[in-house]
Every structure is written in C-alpha cells, then in structure tokens.
mmCIF file of the N, C-alpha and C atoms, coordinates in Angstrom:
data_MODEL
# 
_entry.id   MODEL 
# 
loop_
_atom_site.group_PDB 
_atom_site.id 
_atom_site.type_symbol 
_atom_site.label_atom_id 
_atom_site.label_alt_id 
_atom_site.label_comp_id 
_atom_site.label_asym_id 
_atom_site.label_entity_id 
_atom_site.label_seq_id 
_atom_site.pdbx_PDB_ins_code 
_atom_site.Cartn_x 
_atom_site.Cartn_y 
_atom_site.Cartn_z 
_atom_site.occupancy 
_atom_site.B_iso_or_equiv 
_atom_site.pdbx_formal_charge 
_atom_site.auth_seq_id 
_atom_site.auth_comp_id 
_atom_site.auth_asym_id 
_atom_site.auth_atom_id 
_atom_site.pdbx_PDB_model_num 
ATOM 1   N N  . UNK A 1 1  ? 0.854   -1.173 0.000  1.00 0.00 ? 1  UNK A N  1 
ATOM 2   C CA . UNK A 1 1  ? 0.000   0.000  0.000  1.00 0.00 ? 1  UNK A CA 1 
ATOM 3   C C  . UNK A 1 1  ? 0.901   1.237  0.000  1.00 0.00 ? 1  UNK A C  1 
ATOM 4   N N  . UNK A 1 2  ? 0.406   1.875  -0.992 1.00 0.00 ? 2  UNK A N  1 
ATOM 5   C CA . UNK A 1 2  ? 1.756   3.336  -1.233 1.00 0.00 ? 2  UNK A CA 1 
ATOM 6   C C  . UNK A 1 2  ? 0.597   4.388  -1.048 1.00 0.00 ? 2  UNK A C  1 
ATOM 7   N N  . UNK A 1 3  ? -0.495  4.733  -1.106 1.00 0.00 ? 3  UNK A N  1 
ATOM 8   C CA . UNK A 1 3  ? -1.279  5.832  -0.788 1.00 0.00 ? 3  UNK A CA 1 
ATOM 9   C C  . UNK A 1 3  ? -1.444  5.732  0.272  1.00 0.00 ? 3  UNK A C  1 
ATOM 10  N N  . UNK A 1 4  ? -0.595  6.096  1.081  1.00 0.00 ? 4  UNK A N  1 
ATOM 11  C CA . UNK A 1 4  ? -1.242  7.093  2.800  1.00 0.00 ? 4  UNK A CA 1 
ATOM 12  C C  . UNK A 1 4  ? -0.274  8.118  3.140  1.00 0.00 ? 4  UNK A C  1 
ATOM 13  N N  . UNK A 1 5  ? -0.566  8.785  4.242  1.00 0.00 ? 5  UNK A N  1 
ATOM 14  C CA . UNK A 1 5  ? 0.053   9.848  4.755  1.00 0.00 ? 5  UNK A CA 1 
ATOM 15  C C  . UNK A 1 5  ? 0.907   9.188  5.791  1.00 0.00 ? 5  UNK A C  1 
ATOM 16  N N  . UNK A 1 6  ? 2.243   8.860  5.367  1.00 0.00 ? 6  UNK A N  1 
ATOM 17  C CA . UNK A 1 6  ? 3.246   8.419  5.855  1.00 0.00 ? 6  UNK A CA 1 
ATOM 18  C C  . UNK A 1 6  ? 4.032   9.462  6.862  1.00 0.00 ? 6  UNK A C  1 
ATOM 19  N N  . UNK A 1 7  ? 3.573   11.094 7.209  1.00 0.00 ? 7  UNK A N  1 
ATOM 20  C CA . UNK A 1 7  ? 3.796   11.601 8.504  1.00 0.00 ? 7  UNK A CA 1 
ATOM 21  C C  . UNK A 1 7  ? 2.764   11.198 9.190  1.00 0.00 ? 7  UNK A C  1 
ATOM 22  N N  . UNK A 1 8  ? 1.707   10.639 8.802  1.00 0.00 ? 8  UNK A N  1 
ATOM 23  C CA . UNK A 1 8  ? 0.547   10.569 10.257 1.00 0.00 ? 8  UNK A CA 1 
ATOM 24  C C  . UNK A 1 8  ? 0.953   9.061  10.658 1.00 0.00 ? 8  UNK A C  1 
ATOM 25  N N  . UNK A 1 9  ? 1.401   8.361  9.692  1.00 0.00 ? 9  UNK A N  1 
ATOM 26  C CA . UNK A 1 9  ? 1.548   6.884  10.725 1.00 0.00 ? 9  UNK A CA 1 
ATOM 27  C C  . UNK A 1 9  ? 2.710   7.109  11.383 1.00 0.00 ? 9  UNK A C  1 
ATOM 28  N N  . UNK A 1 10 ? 3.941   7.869  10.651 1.00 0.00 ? 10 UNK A N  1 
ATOM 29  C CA . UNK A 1 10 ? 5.097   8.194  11.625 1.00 0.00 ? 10 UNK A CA 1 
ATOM 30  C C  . UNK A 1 10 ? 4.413   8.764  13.107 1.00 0.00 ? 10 UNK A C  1 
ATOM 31  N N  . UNK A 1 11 ? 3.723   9.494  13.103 1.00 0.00 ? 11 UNK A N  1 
ATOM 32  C CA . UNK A 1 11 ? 3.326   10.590 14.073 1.00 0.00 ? 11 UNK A CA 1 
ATOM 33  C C  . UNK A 1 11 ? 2.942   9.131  15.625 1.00 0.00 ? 11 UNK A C  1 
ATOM 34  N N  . UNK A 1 12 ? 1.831   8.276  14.367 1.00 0.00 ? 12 UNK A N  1 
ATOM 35  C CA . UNK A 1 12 ? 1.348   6.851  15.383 1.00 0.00 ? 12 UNK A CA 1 
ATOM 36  C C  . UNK A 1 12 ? 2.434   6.210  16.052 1.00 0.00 ? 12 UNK A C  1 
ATOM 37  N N  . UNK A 1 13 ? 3.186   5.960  15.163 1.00 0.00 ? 13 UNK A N  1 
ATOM 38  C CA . UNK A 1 13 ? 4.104   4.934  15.315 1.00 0.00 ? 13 UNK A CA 1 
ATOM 39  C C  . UNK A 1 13 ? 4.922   5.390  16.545 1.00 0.00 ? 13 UNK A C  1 
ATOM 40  N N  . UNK A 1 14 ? 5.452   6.765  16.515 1.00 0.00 ? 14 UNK A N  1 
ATOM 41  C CA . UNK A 1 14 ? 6.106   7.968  17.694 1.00 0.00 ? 14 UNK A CA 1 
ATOM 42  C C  . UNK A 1 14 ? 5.392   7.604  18.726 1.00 0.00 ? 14 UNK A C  1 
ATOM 43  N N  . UNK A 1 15 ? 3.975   7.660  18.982 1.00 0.00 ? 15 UNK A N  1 
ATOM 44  C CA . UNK A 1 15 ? 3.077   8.193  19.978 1.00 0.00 ? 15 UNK A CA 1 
ATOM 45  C C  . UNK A 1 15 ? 3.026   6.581  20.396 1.00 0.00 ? 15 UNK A C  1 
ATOM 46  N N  . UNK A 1 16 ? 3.259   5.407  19.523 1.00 0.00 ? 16 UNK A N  1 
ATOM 47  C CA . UNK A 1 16 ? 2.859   4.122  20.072 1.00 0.00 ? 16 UNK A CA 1 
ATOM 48  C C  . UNK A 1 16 ? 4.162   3.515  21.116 1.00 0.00 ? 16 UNK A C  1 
ATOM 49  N N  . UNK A 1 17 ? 5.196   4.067  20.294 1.00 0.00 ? 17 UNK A N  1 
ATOM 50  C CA . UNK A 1 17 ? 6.786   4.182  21.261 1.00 0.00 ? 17 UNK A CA 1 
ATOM 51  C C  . UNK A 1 17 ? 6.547   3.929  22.494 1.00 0.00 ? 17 UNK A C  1 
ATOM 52  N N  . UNK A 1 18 ? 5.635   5.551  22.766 1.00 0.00 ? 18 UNK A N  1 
ATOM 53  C CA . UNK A 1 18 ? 6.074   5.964  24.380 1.00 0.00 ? 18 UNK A CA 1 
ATOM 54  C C  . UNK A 1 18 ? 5.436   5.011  25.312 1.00 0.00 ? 18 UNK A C  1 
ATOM 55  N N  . UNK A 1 19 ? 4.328   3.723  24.355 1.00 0.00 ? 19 UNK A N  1 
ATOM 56  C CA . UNK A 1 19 ? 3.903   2.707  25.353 1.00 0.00 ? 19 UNK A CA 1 
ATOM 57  C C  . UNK A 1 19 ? 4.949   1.768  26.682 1.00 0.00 ? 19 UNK A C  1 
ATOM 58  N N  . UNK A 1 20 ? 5.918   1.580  25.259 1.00 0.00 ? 20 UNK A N  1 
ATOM 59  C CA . UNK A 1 20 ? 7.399   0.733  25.728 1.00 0.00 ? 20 UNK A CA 1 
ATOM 60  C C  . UNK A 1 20 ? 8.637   1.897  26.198 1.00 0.00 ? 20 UNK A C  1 
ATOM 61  N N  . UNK A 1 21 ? 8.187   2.717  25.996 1.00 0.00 ? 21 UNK A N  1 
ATOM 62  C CA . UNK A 1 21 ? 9.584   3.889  26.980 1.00 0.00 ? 21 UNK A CA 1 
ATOM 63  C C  . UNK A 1 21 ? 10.089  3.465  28.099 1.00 0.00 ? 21 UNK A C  1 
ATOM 64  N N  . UNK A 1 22 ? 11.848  3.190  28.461 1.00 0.00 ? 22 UNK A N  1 
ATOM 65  C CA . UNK A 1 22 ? 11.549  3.501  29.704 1.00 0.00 ? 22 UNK A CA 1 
ATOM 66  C C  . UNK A 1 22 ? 12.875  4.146  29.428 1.00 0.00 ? 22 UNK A C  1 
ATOM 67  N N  . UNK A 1 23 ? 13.390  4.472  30.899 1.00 0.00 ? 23 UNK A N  1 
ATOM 68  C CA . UNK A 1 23 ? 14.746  5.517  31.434 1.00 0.00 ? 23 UNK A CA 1 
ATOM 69  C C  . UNK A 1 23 ? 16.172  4.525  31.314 1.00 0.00 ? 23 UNK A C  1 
ATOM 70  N N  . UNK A 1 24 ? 17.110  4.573  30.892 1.00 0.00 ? 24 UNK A N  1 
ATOM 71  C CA . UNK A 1 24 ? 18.520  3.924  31.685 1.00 0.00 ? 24 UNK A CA 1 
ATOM 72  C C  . UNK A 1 24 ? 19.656  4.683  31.818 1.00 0.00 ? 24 UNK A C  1 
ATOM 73  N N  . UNK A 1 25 ? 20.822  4.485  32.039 1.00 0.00 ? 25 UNK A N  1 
ATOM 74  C CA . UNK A 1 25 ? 21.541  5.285  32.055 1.00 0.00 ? 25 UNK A CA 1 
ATOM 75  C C  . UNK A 1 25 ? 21.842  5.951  31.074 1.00 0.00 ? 25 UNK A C  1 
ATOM 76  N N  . UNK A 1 26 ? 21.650  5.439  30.016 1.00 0.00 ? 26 UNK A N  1 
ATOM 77  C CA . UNK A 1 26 ? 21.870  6.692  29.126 1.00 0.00 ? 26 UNK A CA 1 
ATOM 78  C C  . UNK A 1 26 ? 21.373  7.439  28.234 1.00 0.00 ? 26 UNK A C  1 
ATOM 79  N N  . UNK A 1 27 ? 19.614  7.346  28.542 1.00 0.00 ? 27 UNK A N  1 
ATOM 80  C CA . UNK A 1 27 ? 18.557  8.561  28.188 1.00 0.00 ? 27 UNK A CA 1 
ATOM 81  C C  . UNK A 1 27 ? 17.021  7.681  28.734 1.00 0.00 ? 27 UNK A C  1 
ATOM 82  N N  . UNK A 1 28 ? 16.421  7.982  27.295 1.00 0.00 ? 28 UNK A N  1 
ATOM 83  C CA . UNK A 1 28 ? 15.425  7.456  26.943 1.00 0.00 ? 28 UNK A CA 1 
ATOM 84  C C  . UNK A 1 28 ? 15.172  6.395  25.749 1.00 0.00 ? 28 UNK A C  1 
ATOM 85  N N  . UNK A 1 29 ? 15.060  5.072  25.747 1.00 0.00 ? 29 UNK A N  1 
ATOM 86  C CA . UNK A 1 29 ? 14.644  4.284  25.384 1.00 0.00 ? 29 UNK A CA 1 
ATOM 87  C C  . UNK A 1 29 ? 13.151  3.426  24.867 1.00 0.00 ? 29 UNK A C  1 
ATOM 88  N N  . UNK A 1 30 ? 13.124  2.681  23.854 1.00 0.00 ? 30 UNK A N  1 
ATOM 89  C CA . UNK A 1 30 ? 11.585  2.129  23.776 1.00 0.00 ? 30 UNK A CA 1 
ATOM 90  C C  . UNK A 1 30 ? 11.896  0.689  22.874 1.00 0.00 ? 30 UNK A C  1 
ATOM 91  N N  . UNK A 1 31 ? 11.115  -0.431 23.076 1.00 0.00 ? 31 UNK A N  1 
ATOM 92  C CA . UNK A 1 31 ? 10.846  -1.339 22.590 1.00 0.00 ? 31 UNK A CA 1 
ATOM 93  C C  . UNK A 1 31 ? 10.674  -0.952 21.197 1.00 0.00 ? 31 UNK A C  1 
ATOM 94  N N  . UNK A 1 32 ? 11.246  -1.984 20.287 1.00 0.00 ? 32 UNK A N  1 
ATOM 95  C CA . UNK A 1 32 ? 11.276  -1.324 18.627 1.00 0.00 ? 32 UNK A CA 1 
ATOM 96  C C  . UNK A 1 32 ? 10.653  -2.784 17.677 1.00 0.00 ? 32 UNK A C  1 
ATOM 97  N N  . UNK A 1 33 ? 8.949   -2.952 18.291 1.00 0.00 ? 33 UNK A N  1 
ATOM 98  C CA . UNK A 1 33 ? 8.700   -3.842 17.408 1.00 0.00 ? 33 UNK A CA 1 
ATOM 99  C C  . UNK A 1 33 ? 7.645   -3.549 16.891 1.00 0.00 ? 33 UNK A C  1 
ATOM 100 N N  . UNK A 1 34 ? 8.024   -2.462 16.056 1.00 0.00 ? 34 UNK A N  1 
ATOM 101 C CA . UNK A 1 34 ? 6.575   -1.914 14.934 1.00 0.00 ? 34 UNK A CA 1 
ATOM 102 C C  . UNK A 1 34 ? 7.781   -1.888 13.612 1.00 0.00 ? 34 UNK A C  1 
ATOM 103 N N  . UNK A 1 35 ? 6.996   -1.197 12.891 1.00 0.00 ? 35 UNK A N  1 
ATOM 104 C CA . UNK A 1 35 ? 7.018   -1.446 10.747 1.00 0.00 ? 35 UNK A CA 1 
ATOM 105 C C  . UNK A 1 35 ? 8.469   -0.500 10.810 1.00 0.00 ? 35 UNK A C  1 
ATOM 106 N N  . UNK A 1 36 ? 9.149   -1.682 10.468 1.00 0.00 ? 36 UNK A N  1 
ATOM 107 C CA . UNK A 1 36 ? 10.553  -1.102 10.283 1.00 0.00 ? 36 UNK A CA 1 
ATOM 108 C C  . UNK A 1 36 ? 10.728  0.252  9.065  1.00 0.00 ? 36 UNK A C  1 
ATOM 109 N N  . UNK A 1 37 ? 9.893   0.512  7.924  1.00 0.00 ? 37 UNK A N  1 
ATOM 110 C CA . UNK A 1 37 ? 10.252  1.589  7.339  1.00 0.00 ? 37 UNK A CA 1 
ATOM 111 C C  . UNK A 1 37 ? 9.445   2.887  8.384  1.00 0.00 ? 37 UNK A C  1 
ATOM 112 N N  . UNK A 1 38 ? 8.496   2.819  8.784  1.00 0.00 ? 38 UNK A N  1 
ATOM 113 C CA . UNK A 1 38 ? 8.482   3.362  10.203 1.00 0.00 ? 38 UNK A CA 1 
ATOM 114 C C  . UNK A 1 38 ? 9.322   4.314  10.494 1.00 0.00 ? 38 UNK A C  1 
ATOM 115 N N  . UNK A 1 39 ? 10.183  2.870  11.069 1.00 0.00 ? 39 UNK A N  1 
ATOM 116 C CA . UNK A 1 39 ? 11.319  2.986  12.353 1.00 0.00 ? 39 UNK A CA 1 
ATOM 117 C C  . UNK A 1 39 ? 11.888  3.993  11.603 1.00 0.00 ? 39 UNK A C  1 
ATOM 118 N N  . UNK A 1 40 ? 12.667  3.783  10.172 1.00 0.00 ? 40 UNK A N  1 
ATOM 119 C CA . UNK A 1 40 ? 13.916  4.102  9.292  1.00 0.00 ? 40 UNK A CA 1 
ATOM 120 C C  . UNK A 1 40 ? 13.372  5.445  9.250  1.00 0.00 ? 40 UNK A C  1 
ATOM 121 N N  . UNK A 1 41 ? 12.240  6.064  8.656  1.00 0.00 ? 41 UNK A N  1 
ATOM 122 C CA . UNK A 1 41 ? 11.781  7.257  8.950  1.00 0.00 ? 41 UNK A CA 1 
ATOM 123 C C  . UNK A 1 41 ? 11.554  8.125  9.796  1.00 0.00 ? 41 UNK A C  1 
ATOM 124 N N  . UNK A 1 42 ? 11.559  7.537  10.799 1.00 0.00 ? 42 UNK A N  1 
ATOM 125 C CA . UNK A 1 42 ? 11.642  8.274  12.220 1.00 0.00 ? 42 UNK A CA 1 
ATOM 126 C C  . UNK A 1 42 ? 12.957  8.512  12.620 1.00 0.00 ? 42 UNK A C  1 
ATOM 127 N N  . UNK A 1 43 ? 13.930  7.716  12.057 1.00 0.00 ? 43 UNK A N  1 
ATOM 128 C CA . UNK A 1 43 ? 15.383  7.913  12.064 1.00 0.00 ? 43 UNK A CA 1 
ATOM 129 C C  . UNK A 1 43 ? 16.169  8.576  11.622 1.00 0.00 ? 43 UNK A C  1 
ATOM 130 N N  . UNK A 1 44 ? 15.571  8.998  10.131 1.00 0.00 ? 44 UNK A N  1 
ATOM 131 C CA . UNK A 1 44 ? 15.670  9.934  9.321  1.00 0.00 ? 44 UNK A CA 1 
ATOM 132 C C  . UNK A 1 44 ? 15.116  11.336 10.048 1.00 0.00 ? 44 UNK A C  1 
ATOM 133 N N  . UNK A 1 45 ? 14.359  11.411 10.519 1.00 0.00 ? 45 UNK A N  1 
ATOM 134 C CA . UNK A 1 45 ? 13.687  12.785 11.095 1.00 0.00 ? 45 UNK A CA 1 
ATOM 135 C C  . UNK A 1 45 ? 14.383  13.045 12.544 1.00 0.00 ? 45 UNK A C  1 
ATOM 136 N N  . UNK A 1 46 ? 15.290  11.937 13.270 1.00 0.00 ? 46 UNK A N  1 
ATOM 137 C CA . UNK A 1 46 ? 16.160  12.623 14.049 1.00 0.00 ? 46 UNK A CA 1 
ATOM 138 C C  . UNK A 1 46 ? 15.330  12.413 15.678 1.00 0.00 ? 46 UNK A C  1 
ATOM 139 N N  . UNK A 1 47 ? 14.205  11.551 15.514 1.00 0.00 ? 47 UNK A N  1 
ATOM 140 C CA . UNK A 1 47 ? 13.888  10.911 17.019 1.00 0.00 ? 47 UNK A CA 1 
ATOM 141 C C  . UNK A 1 47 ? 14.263  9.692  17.648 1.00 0.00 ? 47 UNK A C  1 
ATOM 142 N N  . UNK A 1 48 ? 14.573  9.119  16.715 1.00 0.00 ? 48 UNK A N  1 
ATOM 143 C CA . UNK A 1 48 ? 15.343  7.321  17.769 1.00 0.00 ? 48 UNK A CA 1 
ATOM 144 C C  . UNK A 1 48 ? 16.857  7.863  16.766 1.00 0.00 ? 48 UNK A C  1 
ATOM 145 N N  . UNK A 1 49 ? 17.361  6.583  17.262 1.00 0.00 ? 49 UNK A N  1 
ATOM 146 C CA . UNK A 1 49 ? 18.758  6.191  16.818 1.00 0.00 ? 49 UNK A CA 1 
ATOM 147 C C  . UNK A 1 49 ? 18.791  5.035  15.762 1.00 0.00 ? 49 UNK A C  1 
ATOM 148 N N  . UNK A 1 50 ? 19.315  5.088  15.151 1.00 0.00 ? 50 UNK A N  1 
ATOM 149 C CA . UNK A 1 50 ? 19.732  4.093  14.208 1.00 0.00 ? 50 UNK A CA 1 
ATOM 150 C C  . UNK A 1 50 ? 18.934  2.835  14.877 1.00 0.00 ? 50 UNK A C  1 
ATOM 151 N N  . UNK A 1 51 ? 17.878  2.028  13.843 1.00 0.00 ? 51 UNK A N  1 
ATOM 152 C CA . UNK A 1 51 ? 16.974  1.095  14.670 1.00 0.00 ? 51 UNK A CA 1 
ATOM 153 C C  . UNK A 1 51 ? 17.819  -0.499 14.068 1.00 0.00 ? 51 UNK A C  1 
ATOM 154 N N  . UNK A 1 52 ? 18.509  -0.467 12.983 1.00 0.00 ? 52 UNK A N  1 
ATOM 155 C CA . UNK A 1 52 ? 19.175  -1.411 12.825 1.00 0.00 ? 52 UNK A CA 1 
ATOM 156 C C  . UNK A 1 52 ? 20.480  -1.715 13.396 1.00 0.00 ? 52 UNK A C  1 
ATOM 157 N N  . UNK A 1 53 ? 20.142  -2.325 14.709 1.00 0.00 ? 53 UNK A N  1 
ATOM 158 C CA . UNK A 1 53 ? 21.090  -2.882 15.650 1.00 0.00 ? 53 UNK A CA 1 
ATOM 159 C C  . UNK A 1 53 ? 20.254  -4.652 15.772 1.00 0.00 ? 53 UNK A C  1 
ATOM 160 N N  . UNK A 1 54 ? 21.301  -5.001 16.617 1.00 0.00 ? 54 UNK A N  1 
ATOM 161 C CA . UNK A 1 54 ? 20.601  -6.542 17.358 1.00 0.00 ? 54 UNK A CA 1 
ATOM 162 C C  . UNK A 1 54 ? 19.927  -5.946 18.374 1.00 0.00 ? 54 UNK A C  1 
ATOM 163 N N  . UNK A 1 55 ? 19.866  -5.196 19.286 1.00 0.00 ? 55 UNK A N  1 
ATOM 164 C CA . UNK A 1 55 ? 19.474  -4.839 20.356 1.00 0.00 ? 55 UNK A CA 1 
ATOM 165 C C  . UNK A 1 55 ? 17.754  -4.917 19.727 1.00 0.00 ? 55 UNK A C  1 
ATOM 166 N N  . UNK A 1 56 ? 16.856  -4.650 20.933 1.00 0.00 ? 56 UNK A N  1 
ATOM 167 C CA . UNK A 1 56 ? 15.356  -5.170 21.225 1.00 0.00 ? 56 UNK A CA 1 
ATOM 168 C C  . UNK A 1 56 ? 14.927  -4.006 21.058 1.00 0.00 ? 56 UNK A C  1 
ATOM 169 N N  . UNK A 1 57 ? 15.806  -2.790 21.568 1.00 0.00 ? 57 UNK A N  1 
ATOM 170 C CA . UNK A 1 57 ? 15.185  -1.714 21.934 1.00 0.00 ? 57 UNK A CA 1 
ATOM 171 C C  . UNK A 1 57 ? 16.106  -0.462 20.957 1.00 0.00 ? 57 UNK A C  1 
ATOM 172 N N  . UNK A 1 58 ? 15.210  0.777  21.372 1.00 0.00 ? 58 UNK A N  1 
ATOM 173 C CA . UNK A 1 58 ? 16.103  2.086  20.365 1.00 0.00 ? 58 UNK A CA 1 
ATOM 174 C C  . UNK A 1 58 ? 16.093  2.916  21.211 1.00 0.00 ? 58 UNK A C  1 
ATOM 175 N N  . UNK A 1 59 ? 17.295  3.603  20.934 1.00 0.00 ? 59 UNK A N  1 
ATOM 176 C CA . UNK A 1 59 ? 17.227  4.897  21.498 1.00 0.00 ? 59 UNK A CA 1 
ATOM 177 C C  . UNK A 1 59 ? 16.201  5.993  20.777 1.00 0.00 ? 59 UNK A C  1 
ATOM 178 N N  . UNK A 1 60 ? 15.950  6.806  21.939 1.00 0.00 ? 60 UNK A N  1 
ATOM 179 C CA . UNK A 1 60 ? 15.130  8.208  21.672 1.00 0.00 ? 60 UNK A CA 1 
ATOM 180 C C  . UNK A 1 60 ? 16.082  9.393  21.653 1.00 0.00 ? 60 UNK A C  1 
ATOM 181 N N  . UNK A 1 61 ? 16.052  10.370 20.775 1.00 0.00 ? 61 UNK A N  1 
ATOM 182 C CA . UNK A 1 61 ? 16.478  11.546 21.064 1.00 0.00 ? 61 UNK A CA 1 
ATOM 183 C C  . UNK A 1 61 ? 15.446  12.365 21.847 1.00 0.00 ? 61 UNK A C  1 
ATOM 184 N N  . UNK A 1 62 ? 16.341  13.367 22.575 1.00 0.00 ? 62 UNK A N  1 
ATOM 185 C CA . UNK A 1 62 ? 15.880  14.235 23.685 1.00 0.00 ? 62 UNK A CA 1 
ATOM 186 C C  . UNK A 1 62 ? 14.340  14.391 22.945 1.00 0.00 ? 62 UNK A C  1 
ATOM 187 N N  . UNK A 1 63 ? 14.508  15.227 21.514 1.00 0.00 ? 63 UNK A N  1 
ATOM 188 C CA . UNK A 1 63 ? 13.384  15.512 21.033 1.00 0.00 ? 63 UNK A CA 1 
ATOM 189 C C  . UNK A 1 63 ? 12.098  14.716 21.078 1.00 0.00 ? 63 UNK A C  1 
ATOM 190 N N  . UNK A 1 64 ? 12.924  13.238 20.442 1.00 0.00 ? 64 UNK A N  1 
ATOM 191 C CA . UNK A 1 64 ? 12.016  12.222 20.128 1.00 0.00 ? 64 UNK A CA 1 
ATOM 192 C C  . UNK A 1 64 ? 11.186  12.021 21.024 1.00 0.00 ? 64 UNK A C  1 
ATOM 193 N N  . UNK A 1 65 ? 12.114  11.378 22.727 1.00 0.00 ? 65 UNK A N  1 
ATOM 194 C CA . UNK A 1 65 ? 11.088  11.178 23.635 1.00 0.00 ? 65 UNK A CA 1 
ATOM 195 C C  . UNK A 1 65 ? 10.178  12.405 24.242 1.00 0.00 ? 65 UNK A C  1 
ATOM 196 N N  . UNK A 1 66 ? 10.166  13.550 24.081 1.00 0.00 ? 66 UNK A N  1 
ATOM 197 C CA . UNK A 1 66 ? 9.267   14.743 24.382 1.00 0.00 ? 66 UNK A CA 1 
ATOM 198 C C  . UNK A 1 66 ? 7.909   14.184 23.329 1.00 0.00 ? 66 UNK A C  1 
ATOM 199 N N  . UNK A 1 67 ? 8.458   14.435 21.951 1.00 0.00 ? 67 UNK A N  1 
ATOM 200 C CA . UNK A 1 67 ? 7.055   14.153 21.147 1.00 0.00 ? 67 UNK A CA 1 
ATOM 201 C C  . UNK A 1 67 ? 6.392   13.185 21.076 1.00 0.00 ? 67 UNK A C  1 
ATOM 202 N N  . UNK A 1 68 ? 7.483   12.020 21.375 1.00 0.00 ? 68 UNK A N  1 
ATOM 203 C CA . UNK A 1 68 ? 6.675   10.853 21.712 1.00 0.00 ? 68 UNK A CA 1 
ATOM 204 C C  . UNK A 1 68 ? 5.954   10.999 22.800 1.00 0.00 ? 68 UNK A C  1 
ATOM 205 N N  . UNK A 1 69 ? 5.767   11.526 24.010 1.00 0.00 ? 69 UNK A N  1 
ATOM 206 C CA . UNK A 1 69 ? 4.911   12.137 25.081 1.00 0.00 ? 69 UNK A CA 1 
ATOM 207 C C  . UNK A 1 69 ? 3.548   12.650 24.761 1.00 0.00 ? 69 UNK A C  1 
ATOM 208 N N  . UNK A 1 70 ? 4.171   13.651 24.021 1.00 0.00 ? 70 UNK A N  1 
ATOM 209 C CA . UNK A 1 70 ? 2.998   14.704 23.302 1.00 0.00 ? 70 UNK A CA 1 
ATOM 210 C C  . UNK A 1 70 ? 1.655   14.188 22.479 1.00 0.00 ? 70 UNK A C  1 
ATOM 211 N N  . UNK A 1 71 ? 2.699   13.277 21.549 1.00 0.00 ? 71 UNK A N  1 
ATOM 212 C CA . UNK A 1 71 ? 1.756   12.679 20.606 1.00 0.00 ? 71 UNK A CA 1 
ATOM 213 C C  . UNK A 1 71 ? 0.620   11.362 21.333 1.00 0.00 ? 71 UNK A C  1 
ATOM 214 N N  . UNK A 1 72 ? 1.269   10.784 22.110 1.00 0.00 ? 72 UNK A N  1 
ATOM 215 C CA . UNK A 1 72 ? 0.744   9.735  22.892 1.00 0.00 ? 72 UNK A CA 1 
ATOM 216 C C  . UNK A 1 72 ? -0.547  10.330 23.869 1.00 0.00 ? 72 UNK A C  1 
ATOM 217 N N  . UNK A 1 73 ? -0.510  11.828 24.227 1.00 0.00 ? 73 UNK A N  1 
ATOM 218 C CA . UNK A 1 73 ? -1.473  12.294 24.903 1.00 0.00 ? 73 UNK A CA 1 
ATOM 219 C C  . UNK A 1 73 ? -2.440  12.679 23.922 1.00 0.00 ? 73 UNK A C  1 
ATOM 220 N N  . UNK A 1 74 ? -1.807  13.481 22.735 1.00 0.00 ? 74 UNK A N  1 
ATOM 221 C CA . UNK A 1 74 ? -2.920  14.236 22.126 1.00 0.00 ? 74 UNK A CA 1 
ATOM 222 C C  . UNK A 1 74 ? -3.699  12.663 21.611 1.00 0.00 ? 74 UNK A C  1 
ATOM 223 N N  . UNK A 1 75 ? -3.291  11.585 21.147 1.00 0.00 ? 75 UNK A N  1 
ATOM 224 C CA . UNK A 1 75 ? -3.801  10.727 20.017 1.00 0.00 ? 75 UNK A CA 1 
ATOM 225 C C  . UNK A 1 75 ? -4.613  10.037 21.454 1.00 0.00 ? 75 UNK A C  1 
ATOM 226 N N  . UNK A 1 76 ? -4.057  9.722  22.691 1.00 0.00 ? 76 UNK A N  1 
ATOM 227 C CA . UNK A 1 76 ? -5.238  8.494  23.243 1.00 0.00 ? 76 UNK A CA 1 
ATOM 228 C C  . UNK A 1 76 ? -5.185  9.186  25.076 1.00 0.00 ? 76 UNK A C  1 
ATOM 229 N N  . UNK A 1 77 ? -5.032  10.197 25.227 1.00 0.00 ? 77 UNK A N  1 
ATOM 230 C CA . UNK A 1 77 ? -4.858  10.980 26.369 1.00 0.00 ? 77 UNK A CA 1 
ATOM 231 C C  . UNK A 1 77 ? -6.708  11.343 26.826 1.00 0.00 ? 77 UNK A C  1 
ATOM 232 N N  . UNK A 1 78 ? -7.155  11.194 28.007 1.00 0.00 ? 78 UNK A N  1 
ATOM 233 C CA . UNK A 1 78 ? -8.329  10.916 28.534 1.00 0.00 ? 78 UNK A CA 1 
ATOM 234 C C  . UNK A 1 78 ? -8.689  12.582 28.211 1.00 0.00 ? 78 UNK A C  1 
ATOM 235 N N  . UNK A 1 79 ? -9.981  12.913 27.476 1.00 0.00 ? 79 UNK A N  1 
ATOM 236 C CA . UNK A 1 79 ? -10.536 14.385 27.730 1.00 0.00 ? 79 UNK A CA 1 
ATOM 237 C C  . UNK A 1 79 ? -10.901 14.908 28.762 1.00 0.00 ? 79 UNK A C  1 
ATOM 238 N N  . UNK A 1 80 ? -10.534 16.401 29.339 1.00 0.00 ? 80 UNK A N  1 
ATOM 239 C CA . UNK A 1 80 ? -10.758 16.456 30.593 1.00 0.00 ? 80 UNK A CA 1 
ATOM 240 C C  . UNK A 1 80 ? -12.314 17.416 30.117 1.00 0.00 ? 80 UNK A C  1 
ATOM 241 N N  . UNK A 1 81 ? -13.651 17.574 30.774 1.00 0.00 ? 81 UNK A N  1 
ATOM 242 C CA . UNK A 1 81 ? -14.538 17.847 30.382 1.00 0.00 ? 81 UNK A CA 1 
ATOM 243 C C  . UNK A 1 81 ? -14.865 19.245 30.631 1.00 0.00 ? 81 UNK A C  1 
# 
C-alpha cells in the first residue's frame, strides 16, 4: 500500500513508542517492534537512533522522547470535560 500519509503513521508509530519507553543510564529508550520503514523514517527525522542494531530496543532523542509524550497524549490521552 503506497497511498497514505506516511507523517501521520510516523506521528502513530512515535506516539505508540512511548507505550514501551523507559529511562537507563543513558537517556530514553523504547521497545522497537513496529514497521521497520516506520522505524527508518523516524530515524531519518532525528527521534530514535539508528533502529538497525541486534538490540530489542532504540534509542530516543531528547526531542524524540518529548514528542513521543505529546503525541501519545494528544492521540489516546483521557478528555478532561
């Protein structure tokens, strides 16, 4: 499938991250088992790290894990009334 808006699933894919986020010593991290061109695009735009490693997981840039925050509230964040 080549017709979709490949920033809005990036945007998902960001916001689905911050499910698997967590902290270690040396930032912010997330579980990396969604659609690898995804990943590669989000890599390209400068929020994880290089997703082709052996490792399970990716790094976040500072940025990344903020928007991954952001996006995760605006897309499934409870309305306050």
């Amino acid at each position: 499938m080549e017709n979709y808006d490949k920033d809005k699933v990036d945007d998902m894919v960001l916001a689905l991250l911050y499910l698997t986020t967590f902290k270690d010593k040396f930032g912010y991290r997330a579980w990396k088992g969604m659609d690898w061109e995804a990943m590669n695009r989000l890599y390209e735009k400068g929020y994880i790290n290089n997703p082709r490693s052996k490792a399970k997981s990716v790094a976040l840039s500072e940025e990344g894990a903020k928007r991954s925050k952001e996006l995760f509230e605006k897309f499934f964040g409870i309305k306050q009334k």
